[in-house]
N, CA, C and O atoms as CSV, one atom per row, in Angstrom:
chain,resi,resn,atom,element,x,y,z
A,1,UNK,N,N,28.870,-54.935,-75.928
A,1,UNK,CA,C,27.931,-55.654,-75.107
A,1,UNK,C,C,28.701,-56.626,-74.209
A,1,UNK,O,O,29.722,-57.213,-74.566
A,2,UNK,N,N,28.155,-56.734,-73.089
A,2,UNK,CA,C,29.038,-57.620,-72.140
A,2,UNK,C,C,28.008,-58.384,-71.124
A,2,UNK,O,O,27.066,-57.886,-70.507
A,3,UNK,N,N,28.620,-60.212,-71.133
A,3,UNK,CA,C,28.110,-61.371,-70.508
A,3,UNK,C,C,29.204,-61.551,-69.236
A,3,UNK,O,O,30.412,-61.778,-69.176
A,4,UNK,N,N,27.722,-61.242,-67.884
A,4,UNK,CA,C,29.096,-61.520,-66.906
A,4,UNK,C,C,27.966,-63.058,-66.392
A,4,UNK,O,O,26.799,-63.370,-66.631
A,5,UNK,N,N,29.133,-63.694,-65.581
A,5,UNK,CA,C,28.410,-64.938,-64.261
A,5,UNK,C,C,29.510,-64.249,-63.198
A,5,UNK,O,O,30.675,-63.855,-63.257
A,6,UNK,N,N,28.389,-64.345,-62.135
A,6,UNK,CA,C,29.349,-64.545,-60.701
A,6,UNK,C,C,28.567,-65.734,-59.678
A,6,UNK,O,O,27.411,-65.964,-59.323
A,7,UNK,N,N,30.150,-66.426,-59.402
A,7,UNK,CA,C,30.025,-67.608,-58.492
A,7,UNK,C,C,29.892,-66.988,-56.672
A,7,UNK,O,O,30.889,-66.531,-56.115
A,8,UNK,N,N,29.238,-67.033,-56.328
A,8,UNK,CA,C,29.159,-66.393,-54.842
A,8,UNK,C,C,29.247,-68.151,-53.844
A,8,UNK,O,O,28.820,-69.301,-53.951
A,9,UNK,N,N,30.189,-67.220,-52.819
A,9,UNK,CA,C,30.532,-68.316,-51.617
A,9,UNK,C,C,31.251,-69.184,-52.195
A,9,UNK,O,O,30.923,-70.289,-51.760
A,10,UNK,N,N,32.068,-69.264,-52.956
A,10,UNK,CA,C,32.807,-70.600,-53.804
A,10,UNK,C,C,33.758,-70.777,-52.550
A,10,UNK,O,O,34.308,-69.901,-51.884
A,11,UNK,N,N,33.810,-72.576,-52.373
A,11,UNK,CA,C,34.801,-72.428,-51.597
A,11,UNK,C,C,35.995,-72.959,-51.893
A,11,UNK,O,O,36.481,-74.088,-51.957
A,12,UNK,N,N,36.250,-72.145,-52.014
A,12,UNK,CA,C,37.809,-72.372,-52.584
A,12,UNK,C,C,39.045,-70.652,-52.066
A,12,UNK,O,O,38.919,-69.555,-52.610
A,13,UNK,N,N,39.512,-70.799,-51.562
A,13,UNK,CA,C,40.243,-69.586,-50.836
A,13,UNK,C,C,40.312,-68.463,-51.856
A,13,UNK,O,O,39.952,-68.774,-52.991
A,14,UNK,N,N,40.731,-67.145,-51.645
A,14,UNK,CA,C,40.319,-66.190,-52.661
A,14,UNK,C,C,42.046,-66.131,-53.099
A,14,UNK,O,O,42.322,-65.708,-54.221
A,15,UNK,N,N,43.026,-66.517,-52.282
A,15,UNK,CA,C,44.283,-66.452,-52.655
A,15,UNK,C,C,44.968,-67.634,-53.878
A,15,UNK,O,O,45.892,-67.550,-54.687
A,16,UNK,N,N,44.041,-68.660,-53.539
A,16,UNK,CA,C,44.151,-69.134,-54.296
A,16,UNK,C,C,43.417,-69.516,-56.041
A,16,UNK,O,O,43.978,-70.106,-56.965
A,17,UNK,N,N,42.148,-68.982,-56.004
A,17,UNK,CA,C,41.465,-68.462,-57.020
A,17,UNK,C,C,42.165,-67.574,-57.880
A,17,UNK,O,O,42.252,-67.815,-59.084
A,18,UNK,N,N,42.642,-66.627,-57.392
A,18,UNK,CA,C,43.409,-65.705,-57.987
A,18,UNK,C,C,44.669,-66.128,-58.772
A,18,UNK,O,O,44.939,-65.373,-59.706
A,19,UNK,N,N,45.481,-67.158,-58.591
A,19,UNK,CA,C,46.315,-67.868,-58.970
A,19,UNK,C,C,45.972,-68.290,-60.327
A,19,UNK,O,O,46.697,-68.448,-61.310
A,20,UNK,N,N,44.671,-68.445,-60.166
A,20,UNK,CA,C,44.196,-68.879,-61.723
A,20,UNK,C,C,43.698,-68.128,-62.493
A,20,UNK,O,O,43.987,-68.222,-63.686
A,21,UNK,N,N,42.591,-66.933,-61.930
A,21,UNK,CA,C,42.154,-65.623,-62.587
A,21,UNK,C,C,43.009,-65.028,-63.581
A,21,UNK,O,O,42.792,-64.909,-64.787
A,22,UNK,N,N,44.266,-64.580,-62.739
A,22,UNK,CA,C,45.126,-63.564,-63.586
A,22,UNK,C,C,45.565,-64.303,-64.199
A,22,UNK,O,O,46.417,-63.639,-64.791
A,23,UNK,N,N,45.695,-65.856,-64.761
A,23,UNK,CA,C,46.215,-66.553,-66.160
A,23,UNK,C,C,45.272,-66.423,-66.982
A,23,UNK,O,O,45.817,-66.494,-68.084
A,24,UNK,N,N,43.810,-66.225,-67.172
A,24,UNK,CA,C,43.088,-65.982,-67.939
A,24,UNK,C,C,42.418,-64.667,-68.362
A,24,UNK,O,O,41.558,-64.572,-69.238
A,25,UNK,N,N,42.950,-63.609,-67.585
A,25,UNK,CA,C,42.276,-62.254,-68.300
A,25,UNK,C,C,42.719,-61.710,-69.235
A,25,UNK,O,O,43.937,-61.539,-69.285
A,26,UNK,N,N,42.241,-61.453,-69.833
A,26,UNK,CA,C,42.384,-60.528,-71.311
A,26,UNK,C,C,42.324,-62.087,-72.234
A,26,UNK,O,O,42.557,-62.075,-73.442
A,27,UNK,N,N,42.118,-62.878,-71.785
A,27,UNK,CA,C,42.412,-64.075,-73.050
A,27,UNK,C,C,40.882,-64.219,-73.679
A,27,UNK,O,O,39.826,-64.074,-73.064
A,28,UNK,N,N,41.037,-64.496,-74.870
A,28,UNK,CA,C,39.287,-65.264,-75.494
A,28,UNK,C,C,39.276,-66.541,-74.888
A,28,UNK,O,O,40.242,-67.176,-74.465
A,29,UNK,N,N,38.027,-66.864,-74.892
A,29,UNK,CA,C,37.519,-68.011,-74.267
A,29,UNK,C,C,37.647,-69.395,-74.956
A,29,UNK,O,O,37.583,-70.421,-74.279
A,30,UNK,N,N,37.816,-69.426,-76.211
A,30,UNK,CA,C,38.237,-70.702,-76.166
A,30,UNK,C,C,40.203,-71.086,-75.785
A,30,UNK,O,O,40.688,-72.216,-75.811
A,31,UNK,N,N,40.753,-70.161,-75.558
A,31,UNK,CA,C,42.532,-69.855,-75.024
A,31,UNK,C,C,41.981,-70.053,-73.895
A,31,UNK,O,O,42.052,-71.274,-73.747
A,32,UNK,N,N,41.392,-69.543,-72.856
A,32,UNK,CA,C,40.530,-69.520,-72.056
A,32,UNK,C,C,40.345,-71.151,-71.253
A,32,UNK,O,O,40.968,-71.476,-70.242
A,33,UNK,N,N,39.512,-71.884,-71.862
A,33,UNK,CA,C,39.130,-72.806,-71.791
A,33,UNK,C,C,40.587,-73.566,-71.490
A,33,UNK,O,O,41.024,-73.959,-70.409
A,34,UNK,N,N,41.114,-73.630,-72.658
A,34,UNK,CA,C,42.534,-74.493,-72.742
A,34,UNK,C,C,43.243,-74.517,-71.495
A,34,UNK,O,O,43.508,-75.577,-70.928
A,35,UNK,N,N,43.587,-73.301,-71.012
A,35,UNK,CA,C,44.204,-73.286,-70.093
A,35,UNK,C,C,43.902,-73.818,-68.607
A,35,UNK,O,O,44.619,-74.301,-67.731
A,36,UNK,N,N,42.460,-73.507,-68.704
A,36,UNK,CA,C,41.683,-73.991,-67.608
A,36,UNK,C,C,41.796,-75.930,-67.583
A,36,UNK,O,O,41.930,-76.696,-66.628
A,37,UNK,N,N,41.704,-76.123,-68.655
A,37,UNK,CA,C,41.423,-77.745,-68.823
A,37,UNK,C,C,42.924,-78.218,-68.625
A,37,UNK,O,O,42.985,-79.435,-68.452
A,38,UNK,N,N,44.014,-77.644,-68.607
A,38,UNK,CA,C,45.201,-78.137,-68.431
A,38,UNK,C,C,45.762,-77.985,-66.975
A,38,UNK,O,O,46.759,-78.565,-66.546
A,39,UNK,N,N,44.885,-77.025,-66.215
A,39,UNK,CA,C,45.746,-76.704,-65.066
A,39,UNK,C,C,45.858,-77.531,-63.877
A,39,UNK,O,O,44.917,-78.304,-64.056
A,40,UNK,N,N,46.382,-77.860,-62.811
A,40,UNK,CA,C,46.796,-78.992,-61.921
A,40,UNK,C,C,45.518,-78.649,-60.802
A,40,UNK,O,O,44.923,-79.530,-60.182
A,41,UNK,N,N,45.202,-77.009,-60.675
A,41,UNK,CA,C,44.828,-76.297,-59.602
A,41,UNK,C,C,43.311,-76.785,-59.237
A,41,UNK,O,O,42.579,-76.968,-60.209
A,42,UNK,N,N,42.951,-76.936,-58.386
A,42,UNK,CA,C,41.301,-77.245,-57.788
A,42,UNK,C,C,40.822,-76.232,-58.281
A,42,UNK,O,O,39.817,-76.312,-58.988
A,43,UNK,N,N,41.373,-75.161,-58.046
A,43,UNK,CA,C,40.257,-73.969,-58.266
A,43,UNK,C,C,39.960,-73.903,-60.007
A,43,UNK,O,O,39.087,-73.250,-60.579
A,44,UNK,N,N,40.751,-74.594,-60.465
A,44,UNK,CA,C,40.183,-74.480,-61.926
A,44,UNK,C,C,39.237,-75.008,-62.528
A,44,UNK,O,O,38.844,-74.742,-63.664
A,45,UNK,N,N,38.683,-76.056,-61.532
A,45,UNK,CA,C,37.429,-76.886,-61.887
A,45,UNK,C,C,36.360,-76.010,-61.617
A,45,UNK,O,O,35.388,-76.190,-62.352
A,46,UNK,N,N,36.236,-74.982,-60.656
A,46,UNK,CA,C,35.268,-73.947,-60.211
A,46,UNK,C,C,35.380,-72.304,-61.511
A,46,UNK,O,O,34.473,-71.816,-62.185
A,47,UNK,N,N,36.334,-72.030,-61.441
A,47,UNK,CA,C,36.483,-71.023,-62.890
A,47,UNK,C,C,35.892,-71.510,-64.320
A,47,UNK,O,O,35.044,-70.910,-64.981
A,48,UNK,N,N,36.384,-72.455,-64.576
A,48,UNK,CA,C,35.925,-72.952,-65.707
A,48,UNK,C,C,34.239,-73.398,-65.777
A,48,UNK,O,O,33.636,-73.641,-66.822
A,49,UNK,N,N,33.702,-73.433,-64.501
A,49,UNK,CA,C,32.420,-73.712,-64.330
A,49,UNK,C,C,31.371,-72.608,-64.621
A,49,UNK,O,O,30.285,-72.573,-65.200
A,50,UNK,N,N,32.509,-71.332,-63.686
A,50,UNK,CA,C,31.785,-69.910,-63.939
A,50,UNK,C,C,32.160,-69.267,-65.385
A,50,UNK,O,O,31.637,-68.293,-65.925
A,51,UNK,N,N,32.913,-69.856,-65.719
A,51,UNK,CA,C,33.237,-68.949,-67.322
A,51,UNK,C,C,32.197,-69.868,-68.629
A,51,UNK,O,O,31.515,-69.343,-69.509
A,52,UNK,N,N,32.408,-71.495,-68.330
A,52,UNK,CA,C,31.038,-71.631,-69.381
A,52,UNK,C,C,29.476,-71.452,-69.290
A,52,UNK,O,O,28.645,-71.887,-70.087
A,53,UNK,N,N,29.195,-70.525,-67.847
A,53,UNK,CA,C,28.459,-70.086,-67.582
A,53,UNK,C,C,27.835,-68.692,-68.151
A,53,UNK,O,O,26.739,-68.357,-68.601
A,54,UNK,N,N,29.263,-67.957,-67.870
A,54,UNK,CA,C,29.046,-66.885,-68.957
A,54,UNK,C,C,28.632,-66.639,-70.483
A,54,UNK,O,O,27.920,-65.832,-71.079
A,55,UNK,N,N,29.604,-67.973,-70.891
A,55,UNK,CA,C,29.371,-67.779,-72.236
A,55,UNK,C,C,28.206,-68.036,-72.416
A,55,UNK,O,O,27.601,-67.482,-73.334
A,56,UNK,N,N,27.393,-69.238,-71.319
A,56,UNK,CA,C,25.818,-69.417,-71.668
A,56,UNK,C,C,25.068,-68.121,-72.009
A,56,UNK,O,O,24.362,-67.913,-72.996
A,57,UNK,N,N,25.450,-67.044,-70.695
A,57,UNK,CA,C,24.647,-65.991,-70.855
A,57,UNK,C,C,24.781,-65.253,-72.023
A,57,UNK,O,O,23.822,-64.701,-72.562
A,58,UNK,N,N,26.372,-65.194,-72.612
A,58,UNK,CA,C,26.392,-64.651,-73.758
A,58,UNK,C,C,25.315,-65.183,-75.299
A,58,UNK,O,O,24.708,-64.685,-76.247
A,59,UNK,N,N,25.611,-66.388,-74.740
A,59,UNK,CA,C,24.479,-66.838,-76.286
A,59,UNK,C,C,23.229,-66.723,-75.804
A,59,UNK,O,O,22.436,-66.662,-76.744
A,60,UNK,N,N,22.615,-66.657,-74.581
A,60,UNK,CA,C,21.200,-66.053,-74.408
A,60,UNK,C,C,21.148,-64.812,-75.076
A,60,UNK,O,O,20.480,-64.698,-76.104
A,61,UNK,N,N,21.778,-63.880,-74.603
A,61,UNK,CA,C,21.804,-62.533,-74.809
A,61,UNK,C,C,21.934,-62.284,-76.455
A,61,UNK,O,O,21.496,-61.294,-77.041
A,62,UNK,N,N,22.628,-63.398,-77.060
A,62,UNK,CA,C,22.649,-62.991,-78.837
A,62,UNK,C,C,23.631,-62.188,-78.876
A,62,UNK,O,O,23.504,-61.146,-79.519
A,63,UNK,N,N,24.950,-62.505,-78.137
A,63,UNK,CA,C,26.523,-61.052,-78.540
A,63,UNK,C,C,27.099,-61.609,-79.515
A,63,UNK,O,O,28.325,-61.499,-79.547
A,64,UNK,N,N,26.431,-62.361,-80.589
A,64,UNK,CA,C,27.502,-62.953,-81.571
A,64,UNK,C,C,27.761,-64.097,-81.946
A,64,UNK,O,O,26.972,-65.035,-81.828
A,65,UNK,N,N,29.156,-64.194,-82.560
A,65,UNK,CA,C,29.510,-65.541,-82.046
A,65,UNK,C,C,30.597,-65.626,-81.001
A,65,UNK,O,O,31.440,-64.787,-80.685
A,66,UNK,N,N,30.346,-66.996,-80.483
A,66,UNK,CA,C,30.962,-67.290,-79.162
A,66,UNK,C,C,32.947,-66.867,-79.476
A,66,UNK,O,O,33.491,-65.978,-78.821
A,67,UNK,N,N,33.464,-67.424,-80.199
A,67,UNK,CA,C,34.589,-67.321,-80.595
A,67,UNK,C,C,35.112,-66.383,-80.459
A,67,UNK,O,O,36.315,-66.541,-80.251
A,68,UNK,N,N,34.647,-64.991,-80.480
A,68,UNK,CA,C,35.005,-63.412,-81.045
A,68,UNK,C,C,35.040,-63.029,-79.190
A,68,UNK,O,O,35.567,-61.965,-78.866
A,69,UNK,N,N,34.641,-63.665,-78.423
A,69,UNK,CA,C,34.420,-63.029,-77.093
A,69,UNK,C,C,35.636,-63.632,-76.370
A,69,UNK,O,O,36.246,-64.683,-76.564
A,70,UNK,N,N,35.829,-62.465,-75.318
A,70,UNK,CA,C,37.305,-62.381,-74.559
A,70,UNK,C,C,37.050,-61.995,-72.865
A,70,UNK,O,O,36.290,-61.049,-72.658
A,71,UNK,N,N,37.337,-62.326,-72.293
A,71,UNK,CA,C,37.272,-62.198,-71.045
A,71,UNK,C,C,38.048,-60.810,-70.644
A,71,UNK,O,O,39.244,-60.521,-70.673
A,72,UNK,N,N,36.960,-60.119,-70.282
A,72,UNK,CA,C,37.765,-58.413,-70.374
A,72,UNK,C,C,37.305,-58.555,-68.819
A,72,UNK,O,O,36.265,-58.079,-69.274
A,73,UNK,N,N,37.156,-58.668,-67.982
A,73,UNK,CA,C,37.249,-58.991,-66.303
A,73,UNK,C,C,37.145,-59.670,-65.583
A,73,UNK,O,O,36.074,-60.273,-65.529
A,74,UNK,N,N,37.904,-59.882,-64.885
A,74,UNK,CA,C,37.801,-61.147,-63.668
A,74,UNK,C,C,38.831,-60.797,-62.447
A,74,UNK,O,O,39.979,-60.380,-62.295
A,75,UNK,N,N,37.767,-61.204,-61.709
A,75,UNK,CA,C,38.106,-60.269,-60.184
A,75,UNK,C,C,37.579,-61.507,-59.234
A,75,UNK,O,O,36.585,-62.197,-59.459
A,76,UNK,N,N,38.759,-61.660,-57.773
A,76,UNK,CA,C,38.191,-62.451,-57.126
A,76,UNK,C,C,38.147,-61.311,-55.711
A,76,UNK,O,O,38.905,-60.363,-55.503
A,77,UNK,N,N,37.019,-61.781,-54.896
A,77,UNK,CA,C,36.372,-60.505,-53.535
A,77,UNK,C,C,36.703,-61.972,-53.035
A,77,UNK,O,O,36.912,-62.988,-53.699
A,78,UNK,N,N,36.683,-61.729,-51.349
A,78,UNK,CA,C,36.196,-62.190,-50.102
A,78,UNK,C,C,35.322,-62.210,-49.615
A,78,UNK,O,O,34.980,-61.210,-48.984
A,79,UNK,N,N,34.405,-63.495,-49.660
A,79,UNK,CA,C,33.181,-64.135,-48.787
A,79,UNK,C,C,33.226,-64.169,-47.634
A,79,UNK,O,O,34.222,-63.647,-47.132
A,80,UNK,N,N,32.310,-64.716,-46.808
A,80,UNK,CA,C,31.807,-64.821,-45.959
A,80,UNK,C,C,33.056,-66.393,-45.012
A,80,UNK,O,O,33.272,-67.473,-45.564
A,81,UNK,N,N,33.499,-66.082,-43.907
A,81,UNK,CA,C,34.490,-67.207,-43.339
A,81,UNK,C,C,33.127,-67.907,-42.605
A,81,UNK,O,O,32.098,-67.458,-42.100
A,82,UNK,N,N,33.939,-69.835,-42.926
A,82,UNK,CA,C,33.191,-70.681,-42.440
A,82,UNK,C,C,34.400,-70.901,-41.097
A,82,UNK,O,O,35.619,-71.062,-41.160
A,83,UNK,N,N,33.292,-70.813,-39.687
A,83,UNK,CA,C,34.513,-70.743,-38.361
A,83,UNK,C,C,34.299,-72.336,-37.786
A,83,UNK,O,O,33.299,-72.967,-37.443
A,84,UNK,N,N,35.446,-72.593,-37.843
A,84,UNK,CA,C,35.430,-74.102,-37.260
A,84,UNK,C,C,36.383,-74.195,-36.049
A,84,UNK,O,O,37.117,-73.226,-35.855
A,85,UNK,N,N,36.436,-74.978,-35.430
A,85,UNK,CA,C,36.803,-74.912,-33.955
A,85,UNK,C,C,37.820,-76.259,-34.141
A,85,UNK,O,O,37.789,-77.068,-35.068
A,86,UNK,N,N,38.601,-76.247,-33.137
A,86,UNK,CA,C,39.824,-77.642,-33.138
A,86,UNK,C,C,40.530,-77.247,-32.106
A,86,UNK,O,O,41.317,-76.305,-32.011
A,87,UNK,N,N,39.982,-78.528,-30.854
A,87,UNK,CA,C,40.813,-78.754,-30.092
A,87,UNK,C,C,41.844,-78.627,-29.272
A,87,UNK,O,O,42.073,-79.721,-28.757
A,88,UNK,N,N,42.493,-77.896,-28.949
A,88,UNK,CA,C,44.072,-77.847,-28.848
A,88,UNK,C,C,44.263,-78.653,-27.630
A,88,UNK,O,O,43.590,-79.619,-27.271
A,89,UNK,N,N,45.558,-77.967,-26.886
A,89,UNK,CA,C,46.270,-78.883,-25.825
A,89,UNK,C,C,45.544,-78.193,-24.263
A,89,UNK,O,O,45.066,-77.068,-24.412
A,90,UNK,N,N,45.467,-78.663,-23.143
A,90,UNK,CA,C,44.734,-78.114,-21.900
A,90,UNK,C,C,43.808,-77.358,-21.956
A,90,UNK,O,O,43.718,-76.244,-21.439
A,91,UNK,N,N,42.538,-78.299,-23.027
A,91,UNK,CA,C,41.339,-77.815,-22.759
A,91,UNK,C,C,40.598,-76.840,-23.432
A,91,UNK,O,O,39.375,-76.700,-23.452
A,92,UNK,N,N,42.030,-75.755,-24.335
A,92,UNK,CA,C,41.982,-75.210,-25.249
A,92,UNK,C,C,41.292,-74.913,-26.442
A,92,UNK,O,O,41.257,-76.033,-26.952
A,93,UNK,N,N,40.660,-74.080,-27.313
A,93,UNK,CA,C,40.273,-74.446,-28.617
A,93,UNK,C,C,40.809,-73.461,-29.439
A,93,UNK,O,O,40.891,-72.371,-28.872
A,94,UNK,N,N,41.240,-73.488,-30.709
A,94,UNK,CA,C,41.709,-72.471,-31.883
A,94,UNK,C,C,40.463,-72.544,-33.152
A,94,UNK,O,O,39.908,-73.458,-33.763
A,95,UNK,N,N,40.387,-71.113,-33.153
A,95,UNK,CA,C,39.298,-71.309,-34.238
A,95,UNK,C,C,40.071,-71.286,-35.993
A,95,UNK,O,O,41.083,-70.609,-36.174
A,96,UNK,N,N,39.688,-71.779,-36.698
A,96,UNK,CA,C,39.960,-71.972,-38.143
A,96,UNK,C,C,39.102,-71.201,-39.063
A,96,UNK,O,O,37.887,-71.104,-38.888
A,97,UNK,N,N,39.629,-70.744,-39.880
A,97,UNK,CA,C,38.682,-69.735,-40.994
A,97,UNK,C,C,39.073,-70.505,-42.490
A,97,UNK,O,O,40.109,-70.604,-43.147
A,98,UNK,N,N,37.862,-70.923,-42.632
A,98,UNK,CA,C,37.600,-71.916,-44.187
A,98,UNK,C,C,37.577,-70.459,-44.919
A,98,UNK,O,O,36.840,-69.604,-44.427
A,99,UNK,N,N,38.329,-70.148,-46.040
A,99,UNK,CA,C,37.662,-69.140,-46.894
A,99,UNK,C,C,37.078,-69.523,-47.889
A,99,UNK,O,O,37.387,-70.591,-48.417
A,100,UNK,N,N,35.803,-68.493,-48.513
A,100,UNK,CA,C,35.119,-68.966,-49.548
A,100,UNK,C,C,35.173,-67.381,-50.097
A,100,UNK,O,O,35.465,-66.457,-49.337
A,101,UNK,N,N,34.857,-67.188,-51.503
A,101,UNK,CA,C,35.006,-66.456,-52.284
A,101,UNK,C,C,34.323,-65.505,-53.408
A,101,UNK,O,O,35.185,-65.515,-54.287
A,102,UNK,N,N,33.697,-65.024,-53.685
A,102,UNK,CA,C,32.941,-64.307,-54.972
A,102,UNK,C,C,33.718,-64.021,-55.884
A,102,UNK,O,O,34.362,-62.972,-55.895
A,103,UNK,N,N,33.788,-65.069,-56.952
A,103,UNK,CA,C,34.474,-65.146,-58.495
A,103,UNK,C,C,33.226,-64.379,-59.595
A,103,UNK,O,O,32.026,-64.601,-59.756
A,104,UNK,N,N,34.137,-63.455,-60.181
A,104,UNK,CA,C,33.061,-62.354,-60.761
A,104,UNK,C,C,33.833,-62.684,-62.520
A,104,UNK,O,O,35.064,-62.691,-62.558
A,105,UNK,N,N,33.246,-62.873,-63.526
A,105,UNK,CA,C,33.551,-63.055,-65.190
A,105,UNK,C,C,32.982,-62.173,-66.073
A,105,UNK,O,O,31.788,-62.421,-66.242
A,106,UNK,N,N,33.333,-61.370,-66.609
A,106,UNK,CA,C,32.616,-60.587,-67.824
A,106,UNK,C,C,33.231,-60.492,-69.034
A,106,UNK,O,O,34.199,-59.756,-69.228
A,107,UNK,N,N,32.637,-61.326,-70.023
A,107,UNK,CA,C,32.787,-61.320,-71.373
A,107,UNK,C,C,32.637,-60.107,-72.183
A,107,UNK,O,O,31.619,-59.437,-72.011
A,108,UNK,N,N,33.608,-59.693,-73.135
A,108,UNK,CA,C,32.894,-58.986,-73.363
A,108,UNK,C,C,33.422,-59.312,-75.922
A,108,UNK,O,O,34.117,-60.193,-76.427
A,109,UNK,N,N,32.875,-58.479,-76.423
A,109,UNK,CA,C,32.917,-59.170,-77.739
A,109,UNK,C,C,34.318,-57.683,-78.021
A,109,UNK,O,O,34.321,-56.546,-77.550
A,110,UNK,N,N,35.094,-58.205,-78.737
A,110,UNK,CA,C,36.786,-58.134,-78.957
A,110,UNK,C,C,36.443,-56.831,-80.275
A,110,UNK,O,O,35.751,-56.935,-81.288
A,111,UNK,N,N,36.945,-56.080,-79.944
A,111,UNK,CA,C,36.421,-54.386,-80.360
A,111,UNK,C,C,37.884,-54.826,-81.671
A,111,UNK,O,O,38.744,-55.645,-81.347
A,112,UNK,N,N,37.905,-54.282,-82.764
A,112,UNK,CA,C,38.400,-54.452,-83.835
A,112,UNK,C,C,38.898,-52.730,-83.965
A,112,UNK,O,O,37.906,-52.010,-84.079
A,113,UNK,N,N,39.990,-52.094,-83.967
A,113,UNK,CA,C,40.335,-51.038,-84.015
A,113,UNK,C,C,40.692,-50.744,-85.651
A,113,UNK,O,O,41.205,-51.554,-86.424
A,114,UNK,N,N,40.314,-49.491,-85.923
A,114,UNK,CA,C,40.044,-48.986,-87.836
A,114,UNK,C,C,40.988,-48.450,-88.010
A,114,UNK,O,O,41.225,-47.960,-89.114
């Protein structure tokens, strides 16, 4: 059984999201957590937002207990660019692309091999 959250439009760049993603996949969520709560990165305040989100959904859903669940995907896509404009020299303007992001999480409960 599997608990996903996805954060849509996060803004936070997708290059840099990713920086933090791939330190947490395949990990359980409370390893998970840890890592998130230690990291320097902005974007970790936004991951960690969408992952105790998940686990919410997981204890809606009844997959168990929370402990036994592992983050079996996480994938960051490309949103939608916010276009901002600036100035330049003779009259000029350069446009700027803010990126924002779709952070995708799916829990899923840690399969025990016989």
């Amino acid at each position: 059984m599997e608990a996903k959250a996805i954060g849509r439009n996060m803004r936070i760049a997708p290059r840099k999201a990713r920086l933090v993603i791939d330190l947490i996949r395949g990990k359980k969520v409370a390893t998970a957590l840890g890592i998130l709560q230690h990291l320097p990165h902005h974007s970790t305040r936004v991951v960690e937002k969408i992952l105790r989100s998940a686990v919410a959904n997981a204890e809606q859903k009844q997959m168990g207990d929370v402990d036994r669940l592992k983050v079996s995907e996480a994938y960051v896509d490309n949103a939608t660019f916010m276009k901002r404009y600036m100035p330049r020299a003779m009259g000029r303007s350069a446009m700027i692309k803010k990126r924002t992001s779709h952070i995708t999480l799916v829990l899923s409960n840690e399969q025990k091999s016989k």
